[in-house]
C-alpha positions, 0 to 999 in steps of 0.5 A: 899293809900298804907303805907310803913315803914322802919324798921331798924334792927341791930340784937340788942335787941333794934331792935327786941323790934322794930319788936314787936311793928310793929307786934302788930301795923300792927295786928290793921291796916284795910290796910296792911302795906309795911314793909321794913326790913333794915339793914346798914352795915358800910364800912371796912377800906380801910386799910382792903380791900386794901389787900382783894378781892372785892367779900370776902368784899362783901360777908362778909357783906351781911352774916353779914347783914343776921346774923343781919336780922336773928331774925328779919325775923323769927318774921316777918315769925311768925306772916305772915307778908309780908316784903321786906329785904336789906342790905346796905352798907354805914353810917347808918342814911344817908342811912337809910334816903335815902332808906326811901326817895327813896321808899316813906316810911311815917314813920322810925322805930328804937330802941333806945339804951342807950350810955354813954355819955351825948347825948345819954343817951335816943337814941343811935348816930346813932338814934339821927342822924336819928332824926335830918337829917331826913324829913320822921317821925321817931319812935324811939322804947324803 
């Protein structure tokens, strides 16, 4: 039975503590893993891409994206790990959802991020978010 995962990188800390833990997960496994290494990108303001052209957009997302990867993939690399790696475009959870609905994947990873507020004194927003809408698990990494 084939096992995928979603691993959602922000290039943030929290995130690369993520990418260690499936290091060592995946290390103990007796059937390989299908890793999806996903990074969300947030629309601009339409008030910024009226006055730009489609493709700066488009590019300036996707080297940001890949900026975001970056550390990810070259831990990934590291250890010869087999991935695939996307960038989107749209609001982080309901995309992370949808990918992860989409390609079959048993299982969400993220970090959590502190915030000052009330609400995400242990997970971030957009993890909290994450946790609530999805019906695939979620692993929220500390």
């Amino acid at each position: 039975m084939n096992t995928a995962w979603l691993i959602a990188v922000d290039g943030s800390e929290p995130s690369l503590k993520v990418i260690d833990y499936v290091i060592t997960e995946t290390a103990s496994r007796a059937t390989p893993v299908q890793l999806f290494l996903v990074n969300v990108q947030a629309p601009l303001s339409s008030d910024i891409t009226r006055f730009i052209d489609e493709k700066v957009v488009e590019d300036f997302h996707r080297e940001t994206g890949a900026a975001a990867l970056a550390q990810a993939r070259q831990k990934l690399d590291a250890a010869g790990l087999a991935y695939s790696a996307h960038i989107m475009m749209g609001e982080t959870a309901p995309t992370l959802i949808e990918f992860a609905t989409d390609k079959g994947c048993r299982l969400i990873i993220m970090g959590a991020r502190g915030l000052g507020s009330v609400g995400g004194l242990l997970m971030g927003s957009v993890a909290t978010k994450v946790v609530k809408l999805s019906t695939v698990p979620v692993l929220v990494v500390k």
